[in-house]
LUMFIZA-756726 format. One line per 2 residues: number of its first residue (from 0); their letters; for each residue x, y, z of N, C-alpha, C, CB. Coordinates in steps of 0.05 Angstrom, whole numbers, plus 5000, padded with zeros to 4 digits. Glycine has a CB too. Layout:
LUMFIZA-756726
NUM = a = X,Y,Z,X,Y,Z,X,Y,Z,X,Y,Z; ...
//
This chain:
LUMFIZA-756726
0 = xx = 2727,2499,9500,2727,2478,9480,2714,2453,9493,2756,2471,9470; 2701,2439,9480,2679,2417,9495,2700,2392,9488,2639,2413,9479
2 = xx = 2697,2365,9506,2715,2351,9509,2721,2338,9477,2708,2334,9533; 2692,2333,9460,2695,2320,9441,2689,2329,9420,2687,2303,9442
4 = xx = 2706,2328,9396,2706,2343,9378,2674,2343,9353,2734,2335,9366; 2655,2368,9355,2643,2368,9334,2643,2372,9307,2634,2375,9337
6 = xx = 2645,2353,9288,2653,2357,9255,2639,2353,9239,2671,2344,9243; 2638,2386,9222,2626,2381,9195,2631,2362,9177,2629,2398,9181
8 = xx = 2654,2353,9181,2660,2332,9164,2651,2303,9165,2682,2331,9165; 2647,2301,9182,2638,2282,9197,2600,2277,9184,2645,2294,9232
10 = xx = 2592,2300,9182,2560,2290,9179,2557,2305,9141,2530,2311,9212; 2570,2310,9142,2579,2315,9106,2588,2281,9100,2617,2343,9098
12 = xx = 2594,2266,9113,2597,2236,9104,2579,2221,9108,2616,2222,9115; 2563,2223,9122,2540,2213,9131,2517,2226,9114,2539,2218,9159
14 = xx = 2513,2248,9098,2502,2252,9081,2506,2243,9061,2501,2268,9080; 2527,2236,9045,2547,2224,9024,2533,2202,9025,2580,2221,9028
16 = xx = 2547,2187,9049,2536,2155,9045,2503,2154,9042,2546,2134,9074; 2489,2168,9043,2460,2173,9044,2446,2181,9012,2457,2198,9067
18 = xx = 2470,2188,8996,2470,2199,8972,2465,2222,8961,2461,2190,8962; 2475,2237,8984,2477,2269,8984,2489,2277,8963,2490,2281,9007
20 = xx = 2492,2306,8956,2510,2317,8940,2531,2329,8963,2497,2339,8919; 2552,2328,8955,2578,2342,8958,2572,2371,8970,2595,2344,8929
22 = xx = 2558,2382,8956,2563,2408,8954,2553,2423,8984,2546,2419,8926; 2539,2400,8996,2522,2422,9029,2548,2421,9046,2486,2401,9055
24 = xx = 2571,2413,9035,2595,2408,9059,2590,2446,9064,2639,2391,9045; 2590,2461,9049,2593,2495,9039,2573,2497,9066,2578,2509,9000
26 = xx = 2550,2493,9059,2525,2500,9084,2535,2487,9102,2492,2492,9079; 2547,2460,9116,2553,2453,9138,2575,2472,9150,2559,2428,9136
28 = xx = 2590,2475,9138,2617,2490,9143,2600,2523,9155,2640,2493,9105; 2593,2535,9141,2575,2566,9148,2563,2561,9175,2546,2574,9124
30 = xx = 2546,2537,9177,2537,2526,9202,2556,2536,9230,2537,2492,9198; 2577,2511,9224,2593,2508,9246,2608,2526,9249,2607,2489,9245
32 = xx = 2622,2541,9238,2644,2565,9247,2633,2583,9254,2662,2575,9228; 2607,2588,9240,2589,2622,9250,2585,2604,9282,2545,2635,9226
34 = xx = 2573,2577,9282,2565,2583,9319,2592,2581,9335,2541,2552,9335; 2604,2577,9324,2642,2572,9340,2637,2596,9345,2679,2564,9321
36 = xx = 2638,2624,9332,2651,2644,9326,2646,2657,9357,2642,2658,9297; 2664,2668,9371,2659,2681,9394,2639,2714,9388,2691,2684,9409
38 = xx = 2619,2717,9405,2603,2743,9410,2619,2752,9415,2583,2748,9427; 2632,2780,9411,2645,2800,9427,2630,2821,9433,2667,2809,9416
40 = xx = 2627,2831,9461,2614,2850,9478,2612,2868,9454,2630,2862,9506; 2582,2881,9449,2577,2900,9448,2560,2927,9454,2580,2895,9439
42 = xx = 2570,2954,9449,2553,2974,9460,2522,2968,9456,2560,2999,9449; 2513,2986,9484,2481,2979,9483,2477,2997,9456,2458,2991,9516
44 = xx = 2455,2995,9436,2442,3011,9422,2412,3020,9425,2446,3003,9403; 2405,3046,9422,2381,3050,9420,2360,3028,9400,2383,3078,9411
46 = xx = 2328,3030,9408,2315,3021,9387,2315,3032,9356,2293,3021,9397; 2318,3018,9336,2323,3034,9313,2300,3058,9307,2325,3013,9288
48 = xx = 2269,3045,9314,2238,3057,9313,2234,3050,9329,2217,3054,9296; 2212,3069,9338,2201,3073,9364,2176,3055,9360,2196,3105,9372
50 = xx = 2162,3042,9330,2148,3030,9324,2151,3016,9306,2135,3037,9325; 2172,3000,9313,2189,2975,9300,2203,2958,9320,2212,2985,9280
52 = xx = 2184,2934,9324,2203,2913,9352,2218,2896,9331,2178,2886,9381; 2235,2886,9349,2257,2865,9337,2258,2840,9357,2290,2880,9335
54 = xx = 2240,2824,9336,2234,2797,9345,2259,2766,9346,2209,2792,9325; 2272,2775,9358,2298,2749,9354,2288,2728,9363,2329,2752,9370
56 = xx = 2295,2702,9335,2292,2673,9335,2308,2657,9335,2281,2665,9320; 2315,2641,9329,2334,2615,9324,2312,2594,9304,2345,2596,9360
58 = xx = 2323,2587,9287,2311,2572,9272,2312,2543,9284,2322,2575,9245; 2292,2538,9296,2282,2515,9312,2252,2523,9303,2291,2515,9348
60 = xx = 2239,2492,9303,2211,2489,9292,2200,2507,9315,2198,2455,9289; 2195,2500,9341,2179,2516,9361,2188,2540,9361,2179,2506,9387
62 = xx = 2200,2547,9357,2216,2581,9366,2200,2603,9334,2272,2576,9361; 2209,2588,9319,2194,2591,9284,2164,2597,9286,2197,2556,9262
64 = xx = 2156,2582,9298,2117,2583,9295,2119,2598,9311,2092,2558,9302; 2117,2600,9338,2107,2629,9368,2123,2644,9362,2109,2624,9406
66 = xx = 2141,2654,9343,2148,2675,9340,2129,2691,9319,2173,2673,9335; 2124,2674,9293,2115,2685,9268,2091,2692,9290,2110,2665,9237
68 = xx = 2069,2668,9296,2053,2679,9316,2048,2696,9332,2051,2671,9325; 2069,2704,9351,2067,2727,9364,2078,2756,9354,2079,2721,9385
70 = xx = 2084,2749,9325,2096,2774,9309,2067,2786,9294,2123,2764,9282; 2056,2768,9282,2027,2766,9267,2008,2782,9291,2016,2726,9259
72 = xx = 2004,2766,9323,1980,2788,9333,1990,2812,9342,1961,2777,9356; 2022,2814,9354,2022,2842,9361,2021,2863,9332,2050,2847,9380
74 = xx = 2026,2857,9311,2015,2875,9287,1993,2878,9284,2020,2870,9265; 1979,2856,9292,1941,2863,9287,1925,2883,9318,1919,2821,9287
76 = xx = 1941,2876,9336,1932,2884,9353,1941,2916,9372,1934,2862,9362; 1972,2923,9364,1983,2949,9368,1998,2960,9355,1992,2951,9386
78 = xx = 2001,2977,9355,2010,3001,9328,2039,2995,9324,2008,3040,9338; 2055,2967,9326,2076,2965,9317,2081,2948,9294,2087,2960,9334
80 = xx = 2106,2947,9279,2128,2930,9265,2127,2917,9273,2151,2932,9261; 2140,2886,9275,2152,2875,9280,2173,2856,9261,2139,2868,9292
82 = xx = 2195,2858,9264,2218,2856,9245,2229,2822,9258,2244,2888,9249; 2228,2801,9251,2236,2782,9251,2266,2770,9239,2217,2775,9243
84 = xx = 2287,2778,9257,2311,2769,9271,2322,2744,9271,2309,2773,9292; 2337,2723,9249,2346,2705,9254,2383,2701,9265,2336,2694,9232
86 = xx = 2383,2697,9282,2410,2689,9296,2406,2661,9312,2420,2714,9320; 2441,2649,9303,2439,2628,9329,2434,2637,9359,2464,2614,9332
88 = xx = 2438,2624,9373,2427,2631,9403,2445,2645,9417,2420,2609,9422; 2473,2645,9414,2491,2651,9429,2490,2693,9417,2523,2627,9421
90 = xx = 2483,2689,9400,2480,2718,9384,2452,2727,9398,2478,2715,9346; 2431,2710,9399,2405,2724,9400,2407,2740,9435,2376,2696,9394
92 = xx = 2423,2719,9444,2420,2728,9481,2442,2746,9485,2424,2699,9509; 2463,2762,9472,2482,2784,9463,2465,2813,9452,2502,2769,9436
94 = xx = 2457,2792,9442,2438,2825,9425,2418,2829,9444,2419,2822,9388; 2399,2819,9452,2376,2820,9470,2400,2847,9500,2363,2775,9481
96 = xx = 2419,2824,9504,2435,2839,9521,2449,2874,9523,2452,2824,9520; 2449,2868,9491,2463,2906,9485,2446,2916,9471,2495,2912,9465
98 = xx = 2418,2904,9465,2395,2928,9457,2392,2921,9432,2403,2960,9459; 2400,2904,9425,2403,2907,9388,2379,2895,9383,2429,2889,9367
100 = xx = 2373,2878,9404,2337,2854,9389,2319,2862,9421,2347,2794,9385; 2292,2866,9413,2281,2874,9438,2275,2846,9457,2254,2892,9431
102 = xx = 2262,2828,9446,2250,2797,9459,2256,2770,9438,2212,2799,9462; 2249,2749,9456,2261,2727,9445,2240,2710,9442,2284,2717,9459
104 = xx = 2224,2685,9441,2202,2673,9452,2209,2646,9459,2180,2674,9435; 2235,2642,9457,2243,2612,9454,2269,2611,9475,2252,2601,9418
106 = xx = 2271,2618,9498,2289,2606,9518,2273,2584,9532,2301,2627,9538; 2302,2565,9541,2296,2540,9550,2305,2546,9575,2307,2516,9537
108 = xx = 2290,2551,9599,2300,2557,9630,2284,2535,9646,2291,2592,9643; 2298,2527,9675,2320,2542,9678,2348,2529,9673,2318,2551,9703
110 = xx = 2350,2499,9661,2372,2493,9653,2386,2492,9626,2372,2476,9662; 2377,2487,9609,2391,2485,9579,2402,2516,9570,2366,2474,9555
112 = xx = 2381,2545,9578,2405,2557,9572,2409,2570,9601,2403,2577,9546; 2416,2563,9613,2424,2573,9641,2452,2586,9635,2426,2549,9665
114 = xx = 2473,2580,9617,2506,2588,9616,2493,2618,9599,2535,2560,9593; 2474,2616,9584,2470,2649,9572,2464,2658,9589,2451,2658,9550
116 = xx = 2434,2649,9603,2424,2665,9616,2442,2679,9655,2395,2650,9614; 2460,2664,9652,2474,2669,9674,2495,2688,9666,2485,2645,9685
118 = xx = 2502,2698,9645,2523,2709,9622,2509,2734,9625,2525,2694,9588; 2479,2736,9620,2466,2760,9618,2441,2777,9637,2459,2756,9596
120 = xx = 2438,2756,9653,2409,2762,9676,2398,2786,9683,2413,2753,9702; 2431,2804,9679,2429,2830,9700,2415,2850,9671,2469,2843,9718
122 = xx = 2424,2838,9652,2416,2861,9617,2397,2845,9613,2440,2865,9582; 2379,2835,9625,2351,2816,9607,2326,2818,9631,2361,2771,9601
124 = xx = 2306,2822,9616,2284,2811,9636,2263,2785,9624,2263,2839,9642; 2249,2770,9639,2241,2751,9639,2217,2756,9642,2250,2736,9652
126 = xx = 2195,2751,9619,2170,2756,9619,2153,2731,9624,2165,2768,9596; 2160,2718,9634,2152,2689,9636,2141,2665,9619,2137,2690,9651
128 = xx = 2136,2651,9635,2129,2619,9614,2116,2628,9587,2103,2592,9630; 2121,2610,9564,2098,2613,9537,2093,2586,9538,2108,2626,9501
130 = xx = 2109,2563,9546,2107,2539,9544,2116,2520,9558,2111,2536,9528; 2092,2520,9583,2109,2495,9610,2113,2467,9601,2088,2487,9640
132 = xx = 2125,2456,9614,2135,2424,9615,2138,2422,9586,2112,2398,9629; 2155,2429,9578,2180,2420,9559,2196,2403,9561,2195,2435,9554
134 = xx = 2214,2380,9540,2233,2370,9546,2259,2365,9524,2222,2350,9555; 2276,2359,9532,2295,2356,9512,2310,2325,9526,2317,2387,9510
136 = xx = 2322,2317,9506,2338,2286,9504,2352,2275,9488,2325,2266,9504; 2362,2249,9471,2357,2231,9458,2333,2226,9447,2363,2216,9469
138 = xx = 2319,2222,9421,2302,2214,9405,2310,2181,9387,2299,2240,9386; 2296,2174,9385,2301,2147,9366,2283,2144,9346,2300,2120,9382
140 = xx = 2269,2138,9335,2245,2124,9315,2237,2102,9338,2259,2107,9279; 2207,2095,9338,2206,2073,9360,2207,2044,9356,2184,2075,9373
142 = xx = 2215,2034,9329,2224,2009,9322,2252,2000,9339,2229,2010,9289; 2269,2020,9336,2296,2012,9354,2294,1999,9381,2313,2036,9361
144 = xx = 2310,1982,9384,2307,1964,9404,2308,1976,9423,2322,1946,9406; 2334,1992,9427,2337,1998,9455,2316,2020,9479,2363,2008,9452
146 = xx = 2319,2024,9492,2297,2040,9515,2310,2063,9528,2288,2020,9542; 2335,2055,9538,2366,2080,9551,2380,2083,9540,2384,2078,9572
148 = xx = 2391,2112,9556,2416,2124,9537,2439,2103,9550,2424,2164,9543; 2444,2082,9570,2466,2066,9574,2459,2040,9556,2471,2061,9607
150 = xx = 2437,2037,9533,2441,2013,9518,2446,2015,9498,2425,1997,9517; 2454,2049,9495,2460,2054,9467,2494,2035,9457,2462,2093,9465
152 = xx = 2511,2034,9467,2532,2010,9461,2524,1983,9446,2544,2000,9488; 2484,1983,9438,2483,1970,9431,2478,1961,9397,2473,1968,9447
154 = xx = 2477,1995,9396,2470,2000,9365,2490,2012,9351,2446,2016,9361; 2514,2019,9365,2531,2039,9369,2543,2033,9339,2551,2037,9399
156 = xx = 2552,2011,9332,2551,2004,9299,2542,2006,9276,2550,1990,9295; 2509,2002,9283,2488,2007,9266,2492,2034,9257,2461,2002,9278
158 = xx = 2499,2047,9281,2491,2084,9276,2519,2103,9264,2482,2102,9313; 2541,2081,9274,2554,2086,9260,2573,2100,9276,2544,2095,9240
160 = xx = 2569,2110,9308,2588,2121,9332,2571,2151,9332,2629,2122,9324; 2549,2161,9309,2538,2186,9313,2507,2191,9329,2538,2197,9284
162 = xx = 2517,2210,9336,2489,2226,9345,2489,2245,9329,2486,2237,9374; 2464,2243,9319,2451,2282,9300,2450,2294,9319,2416,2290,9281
164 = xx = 2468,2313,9317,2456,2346,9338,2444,2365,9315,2490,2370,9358; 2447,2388,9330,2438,2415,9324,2458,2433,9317,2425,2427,9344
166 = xx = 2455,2450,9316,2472,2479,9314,2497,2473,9345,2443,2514,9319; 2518,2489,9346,2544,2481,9365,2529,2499,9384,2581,2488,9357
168 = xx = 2521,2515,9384,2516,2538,9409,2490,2535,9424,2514,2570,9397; 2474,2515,9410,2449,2500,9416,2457,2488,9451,2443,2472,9387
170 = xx = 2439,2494,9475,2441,2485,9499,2437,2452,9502,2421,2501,9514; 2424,2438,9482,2420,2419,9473,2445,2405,9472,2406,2422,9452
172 = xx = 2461,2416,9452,2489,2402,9451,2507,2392,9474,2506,2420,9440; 2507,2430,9483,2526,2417,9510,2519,2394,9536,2533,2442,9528
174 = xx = 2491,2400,9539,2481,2371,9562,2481,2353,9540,2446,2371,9581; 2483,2347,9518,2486,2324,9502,2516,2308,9514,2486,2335,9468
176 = xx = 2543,2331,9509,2559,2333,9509,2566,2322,9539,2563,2353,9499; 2550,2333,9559,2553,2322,9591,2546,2299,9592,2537,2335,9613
178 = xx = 2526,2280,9583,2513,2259,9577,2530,2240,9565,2493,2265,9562; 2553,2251,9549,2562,2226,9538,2587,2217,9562,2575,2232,9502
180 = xx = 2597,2243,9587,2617,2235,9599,2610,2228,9615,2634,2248,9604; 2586,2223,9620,2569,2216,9641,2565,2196,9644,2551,2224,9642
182 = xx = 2556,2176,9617,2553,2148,9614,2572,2134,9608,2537,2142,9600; 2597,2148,9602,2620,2140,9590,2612,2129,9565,2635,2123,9607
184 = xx = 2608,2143,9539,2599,2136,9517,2624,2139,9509,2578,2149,9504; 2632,2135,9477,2652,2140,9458,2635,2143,9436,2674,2119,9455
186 = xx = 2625,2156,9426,2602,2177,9415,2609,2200,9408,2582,2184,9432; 2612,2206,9373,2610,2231,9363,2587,2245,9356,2622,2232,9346
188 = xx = 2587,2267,9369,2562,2286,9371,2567,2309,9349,2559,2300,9405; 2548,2300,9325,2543,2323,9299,2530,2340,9288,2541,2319,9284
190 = xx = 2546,2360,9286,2537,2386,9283,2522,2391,9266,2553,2400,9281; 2486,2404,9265,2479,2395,9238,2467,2427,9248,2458,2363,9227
192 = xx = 2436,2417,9241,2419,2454,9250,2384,2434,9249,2424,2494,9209; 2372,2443,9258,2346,2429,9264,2335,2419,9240,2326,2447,9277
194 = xx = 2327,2425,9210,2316,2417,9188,2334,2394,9183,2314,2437,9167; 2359,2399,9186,2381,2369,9170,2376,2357,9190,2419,2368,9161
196 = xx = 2374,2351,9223,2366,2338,9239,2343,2318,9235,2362,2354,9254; 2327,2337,9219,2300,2327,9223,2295,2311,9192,2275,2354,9231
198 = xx = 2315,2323,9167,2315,2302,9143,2332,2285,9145,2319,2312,9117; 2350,2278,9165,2362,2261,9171,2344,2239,9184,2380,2270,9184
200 = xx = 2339,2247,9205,2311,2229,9219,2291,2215,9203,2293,2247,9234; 2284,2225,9178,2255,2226,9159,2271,2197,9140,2247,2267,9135
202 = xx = 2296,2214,9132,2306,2194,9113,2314,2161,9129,2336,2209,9098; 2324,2170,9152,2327,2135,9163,2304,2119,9161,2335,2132,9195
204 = xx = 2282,2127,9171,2261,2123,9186,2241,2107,9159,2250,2155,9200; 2251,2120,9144,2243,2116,9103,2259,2084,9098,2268,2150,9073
206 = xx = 2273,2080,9106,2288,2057,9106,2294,2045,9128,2309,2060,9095; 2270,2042,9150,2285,2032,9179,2310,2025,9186,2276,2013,9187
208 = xx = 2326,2045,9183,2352,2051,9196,2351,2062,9227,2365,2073,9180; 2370,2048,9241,2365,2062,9269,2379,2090,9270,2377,2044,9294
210 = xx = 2374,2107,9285,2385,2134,9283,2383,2138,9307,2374,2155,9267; 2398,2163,9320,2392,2179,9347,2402,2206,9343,2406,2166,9373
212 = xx = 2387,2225,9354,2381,2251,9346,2380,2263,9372,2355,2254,9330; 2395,2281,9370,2388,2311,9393,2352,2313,9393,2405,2353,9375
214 = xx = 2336,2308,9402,2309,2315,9411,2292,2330,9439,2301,2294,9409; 2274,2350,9427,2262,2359,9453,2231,2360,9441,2275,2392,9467
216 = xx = 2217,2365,9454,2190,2368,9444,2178,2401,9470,2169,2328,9449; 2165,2420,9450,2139,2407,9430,2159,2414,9402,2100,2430,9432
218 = xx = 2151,2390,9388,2166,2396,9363,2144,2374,9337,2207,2383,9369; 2146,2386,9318,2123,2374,9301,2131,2343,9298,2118,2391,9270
220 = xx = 2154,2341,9295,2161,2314,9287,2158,2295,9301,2182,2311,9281; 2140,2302,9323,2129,2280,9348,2103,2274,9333,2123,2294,9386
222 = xx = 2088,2294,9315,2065,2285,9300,2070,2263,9276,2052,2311,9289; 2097,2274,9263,2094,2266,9229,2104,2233,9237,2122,2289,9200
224 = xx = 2131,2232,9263,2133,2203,9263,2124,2195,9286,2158,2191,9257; 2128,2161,9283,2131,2149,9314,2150,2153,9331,2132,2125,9317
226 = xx = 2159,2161,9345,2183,2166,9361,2185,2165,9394,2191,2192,9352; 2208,2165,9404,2210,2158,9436,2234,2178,9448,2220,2122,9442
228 = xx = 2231,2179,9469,2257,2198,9480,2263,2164,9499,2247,2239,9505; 2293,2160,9492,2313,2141,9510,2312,2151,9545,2349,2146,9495
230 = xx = 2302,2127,9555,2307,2136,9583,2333,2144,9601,2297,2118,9595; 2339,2166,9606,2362,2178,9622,2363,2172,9651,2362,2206,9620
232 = xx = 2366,2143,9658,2370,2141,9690,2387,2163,9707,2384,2114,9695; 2406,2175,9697,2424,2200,9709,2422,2220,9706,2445,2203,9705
234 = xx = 2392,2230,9700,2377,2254,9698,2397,2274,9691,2362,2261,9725; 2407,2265,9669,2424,2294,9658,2414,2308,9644,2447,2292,9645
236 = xx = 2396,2304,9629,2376,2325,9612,2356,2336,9641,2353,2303,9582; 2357,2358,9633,2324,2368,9655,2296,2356,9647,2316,2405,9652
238 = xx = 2282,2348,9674,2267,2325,9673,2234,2343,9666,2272,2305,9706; 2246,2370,9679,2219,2390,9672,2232,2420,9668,2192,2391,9702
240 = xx = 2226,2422,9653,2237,2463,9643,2207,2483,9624,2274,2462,9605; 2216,2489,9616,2185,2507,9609,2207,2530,9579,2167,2536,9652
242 = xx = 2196,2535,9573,2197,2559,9548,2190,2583,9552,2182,2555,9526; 2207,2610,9557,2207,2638,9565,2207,2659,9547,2226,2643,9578
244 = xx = 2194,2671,9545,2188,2699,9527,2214,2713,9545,2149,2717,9532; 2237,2727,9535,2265,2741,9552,2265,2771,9539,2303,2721,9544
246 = xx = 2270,2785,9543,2276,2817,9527,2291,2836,9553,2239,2836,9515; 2303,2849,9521,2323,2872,9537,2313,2885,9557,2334,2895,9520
248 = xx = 2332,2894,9581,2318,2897,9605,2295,2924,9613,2340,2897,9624; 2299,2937,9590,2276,2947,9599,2254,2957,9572,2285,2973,9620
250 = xx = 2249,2937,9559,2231,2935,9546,2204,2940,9558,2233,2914,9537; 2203,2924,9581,2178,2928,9591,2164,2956,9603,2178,2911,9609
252 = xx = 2182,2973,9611,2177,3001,9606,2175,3012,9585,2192,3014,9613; 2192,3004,9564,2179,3023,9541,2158,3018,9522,2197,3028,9525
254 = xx = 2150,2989,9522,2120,2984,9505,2106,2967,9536,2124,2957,9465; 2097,2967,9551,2083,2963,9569,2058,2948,9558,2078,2986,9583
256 = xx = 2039,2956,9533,2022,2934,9521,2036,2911,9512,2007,2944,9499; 2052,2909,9502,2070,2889,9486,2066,2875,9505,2101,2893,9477
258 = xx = 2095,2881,9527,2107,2870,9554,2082,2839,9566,2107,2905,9582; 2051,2863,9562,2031,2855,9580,2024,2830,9559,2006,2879,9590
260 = xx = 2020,2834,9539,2007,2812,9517,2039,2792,9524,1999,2827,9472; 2052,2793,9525,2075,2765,9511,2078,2749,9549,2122,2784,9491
262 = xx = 2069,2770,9567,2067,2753,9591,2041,2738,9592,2070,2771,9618; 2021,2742,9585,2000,2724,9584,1996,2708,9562,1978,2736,9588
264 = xx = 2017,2708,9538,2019,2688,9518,2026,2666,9522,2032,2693,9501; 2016,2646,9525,2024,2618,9530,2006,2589,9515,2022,2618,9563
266 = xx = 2015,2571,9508,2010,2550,9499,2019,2523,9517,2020,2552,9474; 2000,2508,9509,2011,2482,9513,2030,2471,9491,1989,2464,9517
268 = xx = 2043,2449,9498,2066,2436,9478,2049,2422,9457,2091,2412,9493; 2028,2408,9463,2006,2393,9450,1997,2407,9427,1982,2387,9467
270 = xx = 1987,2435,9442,1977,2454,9425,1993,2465,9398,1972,2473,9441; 2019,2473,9415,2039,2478,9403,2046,2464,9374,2055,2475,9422
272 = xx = 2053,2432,9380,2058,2415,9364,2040,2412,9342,2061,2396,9376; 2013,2411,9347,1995,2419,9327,1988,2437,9309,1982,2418,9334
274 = xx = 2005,2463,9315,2005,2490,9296,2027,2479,9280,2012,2523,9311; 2048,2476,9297,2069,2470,9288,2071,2457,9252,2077,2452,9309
276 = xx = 2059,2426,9262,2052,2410,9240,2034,2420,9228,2046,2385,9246; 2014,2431,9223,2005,2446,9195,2012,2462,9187,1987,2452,9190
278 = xx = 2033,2484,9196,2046,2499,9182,2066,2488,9166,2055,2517,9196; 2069,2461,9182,2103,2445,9171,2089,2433,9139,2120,2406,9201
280 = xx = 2064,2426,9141,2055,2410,9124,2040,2422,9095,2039,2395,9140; 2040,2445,9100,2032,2471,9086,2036,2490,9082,2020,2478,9089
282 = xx = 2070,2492,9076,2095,2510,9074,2083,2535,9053,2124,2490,9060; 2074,2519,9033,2067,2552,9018,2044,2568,9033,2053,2548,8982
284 = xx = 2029,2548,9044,2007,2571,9059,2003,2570,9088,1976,2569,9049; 2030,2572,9100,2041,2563,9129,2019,2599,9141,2093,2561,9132
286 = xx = 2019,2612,9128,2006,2641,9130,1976,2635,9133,2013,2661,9103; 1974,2634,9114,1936,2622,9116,1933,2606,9136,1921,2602,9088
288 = xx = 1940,2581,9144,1949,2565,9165,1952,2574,9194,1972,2556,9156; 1966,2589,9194,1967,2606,9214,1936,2626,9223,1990,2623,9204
290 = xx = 1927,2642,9205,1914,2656,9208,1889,2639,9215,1916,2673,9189; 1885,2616,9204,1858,2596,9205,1865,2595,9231,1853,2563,9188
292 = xx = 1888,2586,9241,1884,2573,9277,1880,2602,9297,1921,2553,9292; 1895,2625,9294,1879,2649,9308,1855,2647,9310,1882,2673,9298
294 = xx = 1832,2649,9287,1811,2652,9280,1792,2629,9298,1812,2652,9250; 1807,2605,9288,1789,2585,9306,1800,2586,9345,1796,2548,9288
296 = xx = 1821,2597,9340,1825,2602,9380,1818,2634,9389,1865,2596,9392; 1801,2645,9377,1802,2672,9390,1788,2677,9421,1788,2691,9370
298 = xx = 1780,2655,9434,1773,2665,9457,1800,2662,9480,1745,2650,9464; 1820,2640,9468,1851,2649,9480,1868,2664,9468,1870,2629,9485
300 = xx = 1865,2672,9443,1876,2700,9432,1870,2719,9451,1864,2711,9404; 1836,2720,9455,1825,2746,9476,1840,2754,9500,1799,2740,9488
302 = xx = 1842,2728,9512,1857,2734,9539,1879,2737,9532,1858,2715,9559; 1899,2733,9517,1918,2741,9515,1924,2774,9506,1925,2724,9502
304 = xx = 1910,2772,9497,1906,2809,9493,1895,2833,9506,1894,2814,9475; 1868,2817,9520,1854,2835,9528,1871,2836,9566,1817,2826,9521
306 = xx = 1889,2859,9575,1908,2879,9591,1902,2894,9588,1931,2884,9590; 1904,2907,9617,1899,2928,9625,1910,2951,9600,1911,2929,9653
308 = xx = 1936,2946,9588,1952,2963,9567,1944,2963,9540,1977,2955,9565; 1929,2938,9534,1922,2946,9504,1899,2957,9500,1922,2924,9486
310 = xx = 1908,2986,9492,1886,3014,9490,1875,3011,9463,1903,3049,9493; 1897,3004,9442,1892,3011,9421,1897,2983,9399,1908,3037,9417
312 = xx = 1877,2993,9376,1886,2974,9358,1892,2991,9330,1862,2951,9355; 1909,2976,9315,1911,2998,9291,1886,2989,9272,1944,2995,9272
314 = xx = 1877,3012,9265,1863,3002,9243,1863,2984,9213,1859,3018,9239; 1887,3001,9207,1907,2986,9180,1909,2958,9176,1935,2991,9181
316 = x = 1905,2949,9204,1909,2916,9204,1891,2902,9210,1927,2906,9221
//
């Protein structure tokens, strides 16, 4: 149990006073208890098809795009499925663990999820970086006065005593959570999920309200607003981490082309952020969108594909 209590209720009022309806307390509530809810160990399982991967995500903007992405070329490019998997995180690195989901594209190593990945190291393999120098923090809008997370006591009224978080099982939270005992805050940290995060953010920002938000980048909303990460003199957030492609441990024996394409898949956060935001901005044709930016990057599509392992392409696609 983390020292300070996270409540749905709590940002169900904060929606209210915002002129929410009543009724998302239902979706906050589903939120919070499913990530409470403890994983219990389970048996490894076989792959369901032998040409059907199981792509586990977390609905986070970056995790969302390089997944659809890396689901989209390994179908164009080798004779598989790929079945797209939404779980919170604490589920996705369980299943990855007992076989149920083959790869992941969105771990934060080596600190934010270090308590999973220390939980599971020996059932996982690590296909390395998709996305170096990453960060996570505090976010503000950049009108707000302050600069650090120790001058936040200064808005601490304005905001009302909250921080927007994420999802409870989010690695984000808990160094949130270290951060506040750290500075000795008196700060409630709320449980939301990345989209209410981010219409929370949109809506202050609409009415220069100050706000502070669970933030990491690459994330689109570094394009749509102005924004800042609060300086952390007590380096409790990691100052440099990267983004890991992870899968059950021996994935890489059994599709070896795959394995080889998702280790040489990598982006920059820049880059990243930029798919990001036109898919964000072009929801009905986030697909077309997608397919335009392959088309216009195919000479780093190439390298990413062209291994020693990819023999084949399907025709069909």
């Amino acid at each position: 149990m983390l020292n300070r209590l996270y409540t749905y209720n709590s940002f169900a009022g904060y929606l209210k006073g915002r002129g929410y309806s009543f009724v998302l307390h239902a979706v906050i509530a589903l939120i919070f208890f499913s990530a409470c809810r403890k994983e219990e160990p389970q048996k490894i399982e076989p792959q369901s098809s032998p040409d059907t991967l199981r792509l586990a995500y977390v609905n986070w903007a970056e995790g969302v795009t390089m997944s659809r992405l890396g689901a989209e070329l390994i179908q164009h490019h080798y004779p598989y499925k790929v079945n797209l998997e939404p779980f919170d995180v604490s589920t996705v690195y369980n299943r990855l663990a007992t076989g149920r989901s083959d790869f992941f594209m969105d771990a934060w190593l080596p600190q934010t999820h270090r308590p999973y990945w220390n939980d599971y190291d020996s059932l996982l393999t690590d296909l390395g970086v998709n996305v170096p120098h990453v960060r996570t923090g505090l976010v503000v809008p950049s009108y707000v006065s302050i600069e650090e997370i120790g001058q936040l006591p200064a808005i601490n009224e304005k905001i009302n005593g909250n921080i927007i978080g994420i999802e409870h099982s989010a690695g984000i939270m808990a160094t949130t959570e270290q951060m506040l005992s750290a500075y000795g805050l008196n700060m409630e940290l709320l449980v939301t999920s990345d989209p209410e995060m981010v219409q929370a953010l949109q809506d202050a920002i609409a009415q220069r309200d100050p706000i502070v938000v669970t933030g990491w980048q690459p994330h689109w909303k570094f394009i749509a607003f102005n924004l800042k990460f609060l300086r952390d003199p007590k380096n409790v957030y990691p100052t440099d981490e990267a983004i890991h492609t992870i899968a059950r441990k021996d994935f890489a024996d059994d599709h070896p082309d795959v394995a080889a394409f998702l280790k040489n898949f990598q982006l920059s956060a820049d880059r990243l952020d930029s798919l990001m935001f036109q898919m964000h901005a072009k929801p009905d044709s986030a697909e077309l969108v997608m397919n335009r930016w392959i088309q216009s990057h195919q000479a780093m599509v190439q390298e990413w594909v062209n291994t020693d392992s990819t023999a084949h392409k399907v025709a069909e696609h």
